[in-house]
N, C-alpha and C positions, 0 to 999 in steps of 0.2 A: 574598745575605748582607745582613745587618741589624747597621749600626753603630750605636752612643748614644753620645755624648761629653759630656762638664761638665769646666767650668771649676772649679781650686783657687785661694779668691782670700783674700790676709792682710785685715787688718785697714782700709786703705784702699783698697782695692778689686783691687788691682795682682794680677793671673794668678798664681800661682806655680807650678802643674801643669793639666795637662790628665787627667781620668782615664775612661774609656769600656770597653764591649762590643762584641763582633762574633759576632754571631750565626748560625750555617746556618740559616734558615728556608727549605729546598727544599723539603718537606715540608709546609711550611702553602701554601707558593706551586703548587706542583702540586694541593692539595687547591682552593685557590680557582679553577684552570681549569678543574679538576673538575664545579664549582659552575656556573660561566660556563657551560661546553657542557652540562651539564645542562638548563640553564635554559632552550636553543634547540635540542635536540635529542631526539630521541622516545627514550626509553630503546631500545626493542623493534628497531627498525630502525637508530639511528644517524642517520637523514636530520631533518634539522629541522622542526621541531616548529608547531604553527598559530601560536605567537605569533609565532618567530622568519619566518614565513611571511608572514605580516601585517606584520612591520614591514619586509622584503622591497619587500613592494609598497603602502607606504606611500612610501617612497623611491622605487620605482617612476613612482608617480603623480605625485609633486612635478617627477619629470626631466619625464615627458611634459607637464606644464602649462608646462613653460618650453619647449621648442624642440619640434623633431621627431623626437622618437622615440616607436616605440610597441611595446606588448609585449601579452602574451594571457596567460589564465590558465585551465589544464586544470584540470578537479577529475572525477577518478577513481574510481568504486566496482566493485568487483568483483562482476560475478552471480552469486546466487545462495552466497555465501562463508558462509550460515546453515549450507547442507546437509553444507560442508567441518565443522565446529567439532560440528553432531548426530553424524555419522554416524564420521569419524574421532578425535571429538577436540582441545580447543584447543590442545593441543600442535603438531599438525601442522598449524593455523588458524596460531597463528606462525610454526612452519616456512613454510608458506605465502608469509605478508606480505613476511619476509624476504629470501625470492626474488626477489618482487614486485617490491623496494624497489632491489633490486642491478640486476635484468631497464630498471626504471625511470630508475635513473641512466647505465645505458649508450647510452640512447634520449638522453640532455640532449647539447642544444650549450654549447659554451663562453659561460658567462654565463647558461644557462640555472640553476632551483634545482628541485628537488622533495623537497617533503616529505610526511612523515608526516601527516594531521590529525585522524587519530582513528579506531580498528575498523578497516573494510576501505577508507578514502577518503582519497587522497593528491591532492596539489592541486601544479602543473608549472608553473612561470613562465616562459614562451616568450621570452625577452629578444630587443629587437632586431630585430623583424619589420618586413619593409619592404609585407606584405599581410594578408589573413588566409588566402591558401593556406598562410605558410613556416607559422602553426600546424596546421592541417588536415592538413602532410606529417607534421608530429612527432607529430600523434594518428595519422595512419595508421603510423607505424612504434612507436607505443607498442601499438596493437590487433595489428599485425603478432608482437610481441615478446611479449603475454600470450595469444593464441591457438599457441604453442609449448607441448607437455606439460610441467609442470613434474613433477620426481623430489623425495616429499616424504618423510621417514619412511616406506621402503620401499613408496610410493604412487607409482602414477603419475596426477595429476591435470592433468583438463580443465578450463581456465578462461577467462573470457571480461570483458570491462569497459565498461561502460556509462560514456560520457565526456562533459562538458560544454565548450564553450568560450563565453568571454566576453572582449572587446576592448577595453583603457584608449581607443581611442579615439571608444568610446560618451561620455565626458564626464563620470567617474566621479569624486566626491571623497573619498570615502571607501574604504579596504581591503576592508572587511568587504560592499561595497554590489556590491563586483566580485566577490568570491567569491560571493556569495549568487547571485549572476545567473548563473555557471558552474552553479554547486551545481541551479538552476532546468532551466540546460540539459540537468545529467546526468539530471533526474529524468526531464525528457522524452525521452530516447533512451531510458531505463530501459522506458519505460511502451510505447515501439515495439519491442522485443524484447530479446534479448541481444546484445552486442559491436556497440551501438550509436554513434556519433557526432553531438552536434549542435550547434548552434549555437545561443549564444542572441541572440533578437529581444525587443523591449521588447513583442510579445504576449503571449509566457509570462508577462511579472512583470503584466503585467492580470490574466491567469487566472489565476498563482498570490495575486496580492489578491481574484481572486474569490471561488477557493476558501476560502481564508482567515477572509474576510466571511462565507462562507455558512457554512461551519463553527462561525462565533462563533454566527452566528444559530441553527443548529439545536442548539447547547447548552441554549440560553433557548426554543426556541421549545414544547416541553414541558411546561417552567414556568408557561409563561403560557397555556399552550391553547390555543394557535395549529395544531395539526392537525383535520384533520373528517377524515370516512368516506365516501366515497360508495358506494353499492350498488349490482352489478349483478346482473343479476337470472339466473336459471339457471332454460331454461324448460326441460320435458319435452318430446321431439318425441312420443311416445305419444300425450299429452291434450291439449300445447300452454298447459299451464296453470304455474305459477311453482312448482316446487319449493324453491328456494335460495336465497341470493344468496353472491356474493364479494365482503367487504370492499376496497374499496383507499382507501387513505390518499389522502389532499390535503394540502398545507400553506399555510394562510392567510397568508402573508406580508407584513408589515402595510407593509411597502415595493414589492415587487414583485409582489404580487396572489397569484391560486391558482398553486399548482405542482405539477406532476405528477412522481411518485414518479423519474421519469426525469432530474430536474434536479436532485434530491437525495440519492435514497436511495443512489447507491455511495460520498458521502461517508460518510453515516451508517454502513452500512456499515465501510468504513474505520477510523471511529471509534470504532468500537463503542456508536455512539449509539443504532444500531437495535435492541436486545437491549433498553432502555427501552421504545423506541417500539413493539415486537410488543408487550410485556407490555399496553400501553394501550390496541394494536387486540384483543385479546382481548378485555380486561374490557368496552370500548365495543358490539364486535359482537356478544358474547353476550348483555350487558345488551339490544342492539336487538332481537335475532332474538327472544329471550324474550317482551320485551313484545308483538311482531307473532305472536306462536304464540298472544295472549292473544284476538285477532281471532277472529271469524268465518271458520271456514276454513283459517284459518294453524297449527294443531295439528304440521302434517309439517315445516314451515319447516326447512332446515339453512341453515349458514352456512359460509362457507370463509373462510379466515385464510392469506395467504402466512406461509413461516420462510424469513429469511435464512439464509444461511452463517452467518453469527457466532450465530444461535440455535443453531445444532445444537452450538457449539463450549462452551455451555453447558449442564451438565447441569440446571440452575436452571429451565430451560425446562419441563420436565416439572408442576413447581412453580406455575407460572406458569399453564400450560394450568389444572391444578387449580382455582386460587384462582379465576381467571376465570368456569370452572365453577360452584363455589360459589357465587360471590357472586352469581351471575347467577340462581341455580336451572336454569340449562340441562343439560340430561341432556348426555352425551359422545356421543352416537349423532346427536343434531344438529350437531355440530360434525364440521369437514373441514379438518384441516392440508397446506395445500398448496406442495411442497419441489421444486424444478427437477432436473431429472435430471443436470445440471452439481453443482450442489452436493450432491446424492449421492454420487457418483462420487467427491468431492475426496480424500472418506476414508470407505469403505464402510464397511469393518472398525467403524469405529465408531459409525458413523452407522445400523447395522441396531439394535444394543442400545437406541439412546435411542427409536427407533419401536417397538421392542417396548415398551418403557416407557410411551409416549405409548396403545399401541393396549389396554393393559390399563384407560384410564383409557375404553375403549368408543369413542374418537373414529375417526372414518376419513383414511385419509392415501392423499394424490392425488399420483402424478406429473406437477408441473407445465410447460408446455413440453416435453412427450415427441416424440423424434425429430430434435432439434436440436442434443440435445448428443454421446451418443457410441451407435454402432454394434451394441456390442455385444451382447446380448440376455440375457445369459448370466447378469447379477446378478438378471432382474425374479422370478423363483420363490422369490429368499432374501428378496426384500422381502415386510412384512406390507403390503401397500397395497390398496389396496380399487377405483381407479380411476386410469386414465390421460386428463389432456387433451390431445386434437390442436390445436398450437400454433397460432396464429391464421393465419402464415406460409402453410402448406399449405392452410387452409381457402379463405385469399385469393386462393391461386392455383388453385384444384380446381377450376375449370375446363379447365382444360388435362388431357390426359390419364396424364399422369408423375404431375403432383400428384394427379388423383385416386386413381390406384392406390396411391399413398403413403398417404392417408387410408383408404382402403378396409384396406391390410395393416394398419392402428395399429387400425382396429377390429376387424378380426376377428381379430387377436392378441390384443388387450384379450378379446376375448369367449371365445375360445378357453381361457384364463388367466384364466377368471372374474370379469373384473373388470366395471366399468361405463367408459366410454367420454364424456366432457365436450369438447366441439367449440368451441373460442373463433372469435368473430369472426365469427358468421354476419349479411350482411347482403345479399345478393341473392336471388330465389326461387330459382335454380339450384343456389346452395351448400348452402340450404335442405332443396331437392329431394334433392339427393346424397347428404347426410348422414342423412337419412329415410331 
């Protein structure tokens, strides 16, 4: 209730009445708690929300900086929760969380909090830990509790949680410094498989500055020209004389010297930075092989060009092949796009259309690293491909008698299925020998 009062006063000042209101304002007052938990709590689930989470253990950190206590902080993502939200629905991707959310607060101790913080990643404040096992028990009974089926919208789904922990008594002065280091750990349990658990150490926050740095850098490094080409060469064992070569990038690193595609390119990758950087080893390797076909001799020259994953996920690629072509005057019959038989595989279905696209434009398309990724045999007829390479792995070891019979089946499969046959990695007279 809301009273107002005033004073009725005569002429030199003297009270003569009192006169006022009394108000119900229940209605405004349940609308402002309304507001209040709004504020600190996730609509979707009920459970509190990253701010009210953050100022949690803000408070947190100020107790442990005065005495001896100490607490943990889980930060939780659910695996794979993309395929739940494709395939069923983001209805039942809520339904979902909701579970999740209820599954999660029956796992807290008294004093513990878990919230919401956004999508499928909820962050557990372990209160009151006298180690870092009593957090390691409550991730084991939280991984225990979401590897149970949950009943969704007449579903029954399989789920799994890729989990981080991080411990106030690392020395943390900031909220946001302790989440971010959980947040570090789950990515690393993420990246070891599903229904992971890990811990984080102040190695990861190096490698995640690492990556970080390298990533700024390979946004610029583009820009500035800081990639070469280096060439390797692809001899015939027939005449022994140089048919080809295979582009592979380098990156000039104007800090760290040259770098091999292997200490960059899954960020690129990643980022989708690579789908740039093909467009430029194209237009580079075409323009080279062109001028070397201008040689004495060099007429037959081809060239091969790796495609990432994320090229094939562009249909722009096709485009790109083209323009390269043009600008270069290289015919398409000299040029060889070479695609791993993993990233084939990821999505066949659509990845046969964009090579029929690519083979109309005359170029040849290799299977790169055949035999390493998967088994089965069954897709290589629906491919237009013109050529399998046996991966360096086999050739290294074809001495042995397992490996060479492995190399022996990949070529006379290849030849069988018309194709030609590319041997990486030859460098003894034995392997030499063999592969003759």
């Amino acid at each position: 209730m809301l009273s107002r009062g005033a004073a009725v006063r005569d002429e030199k000042g003297r009270v003569l009445r009192l006169t006022g209101m009394t108000t119900d304002i229940t209605e405004r007052k349940a609308g402002e708690q309304l507001l209040q938990h709004m504020a600190g709590h996730d609509a979707l689930t009920g459970l509190a929300n990253r701010k009210a989470f953050l100022d949690r253990l803000f408070r947190s950190l100020r107790r442990a900086q005065r005495g001896a206590y100490q607490f943990a902080v889980l930060f939780l993502d659910l695996d794979r929760f993309k395929l739940v939200n494709d395939s069923l629905g983001h209805l039942v991707g809520d339904q979902l969380l909701i579970a999740l959310a209820e599954r999660l607060t029956e796992c807290l101790r008294p004093g513990d909090l878990v919230a919401h913080l956004g999508g499928d990643e909820f962050g557990l404040l372990v209160d009151h830990i006298q180690s870092p096992t009593d957090a390691s028990h409550v991730a084991e009974r939280v991984q225990s509790s979401v590897s149970t089926p949950f009943k969704v919208g007449g579903q029954e789904i399989f789920a799994s949680a890729s989990i981080g922990i991080a411990f106030s008594a690392s020395g943390y002065d900031r909220p946001e410094d302790l989440l971010r280091d959980a947040d570090t750990a789950m990515y690393r349990a993420k990246s070891l498989g599903s229904g992971r658990t890990q811990i984080f150490d102040r190695e990861m926050h190096a490698r995640a500055l690492t990556r970080l740095t390298l990533e700024t850098d390979l946004r610029r490094a583009l820009e500035r020209g800081e990639f070469r080409l280096h060439y390797q060469p692809i001899v015939s064992l027939l005449t022994g004389r140089i048919s080809g070569f295979e582009a592979l990038v380098r990156w000039n690193h104007p800090v760290r010297g040259l770098l091999l595609p292997g200490e960059f390119l899954a960020v690129a990758e990643e980022t989708g930075i690579v789908v740039p950087l093909t467009s430029w080893v194209l237009k580079e390797a075409c323009s080279q092989v062109r001028a070397w076909q201008q040689l004495p001799g060099g007429a037959a020259l081809s060239i091969s060009v790796n495609l990432a994953s994320p090229d094939l996920a562009q249909p722009e690629v096709v485009e790109a092949v083209w323009e390269a072509l043009a600008r270069s005057g290289l015919e398409g019959r000299h040029l060889r796009l070479e695609i791993t038989e993993s990233t084939i595989m990821k999505d066949l279905e659509g990845v046969i259309p964009l090579l029929v696209a690519l083979k109309q434009l005359g170029i040849g398309i290799h299977i790169d690293d055949f035999g390493t990724g998967y088994s089965s045999l069954s897709y290589l007829h629906r491919l237009p491909t013109d050529a399998l390479k046996v991966d360096r792995s086999f050739v290294g070891r074809s001495e042995s008698p397992a490996d060479a019979a492995i190399v022996r089946t990949i070529v006379e499969l290849a030849h069988n299925l018309h194709r030609e046959v590319i041997a990486e990695g030859i460098e003894t007279p034995s392997q030499l020998s063999l592969l003759r």
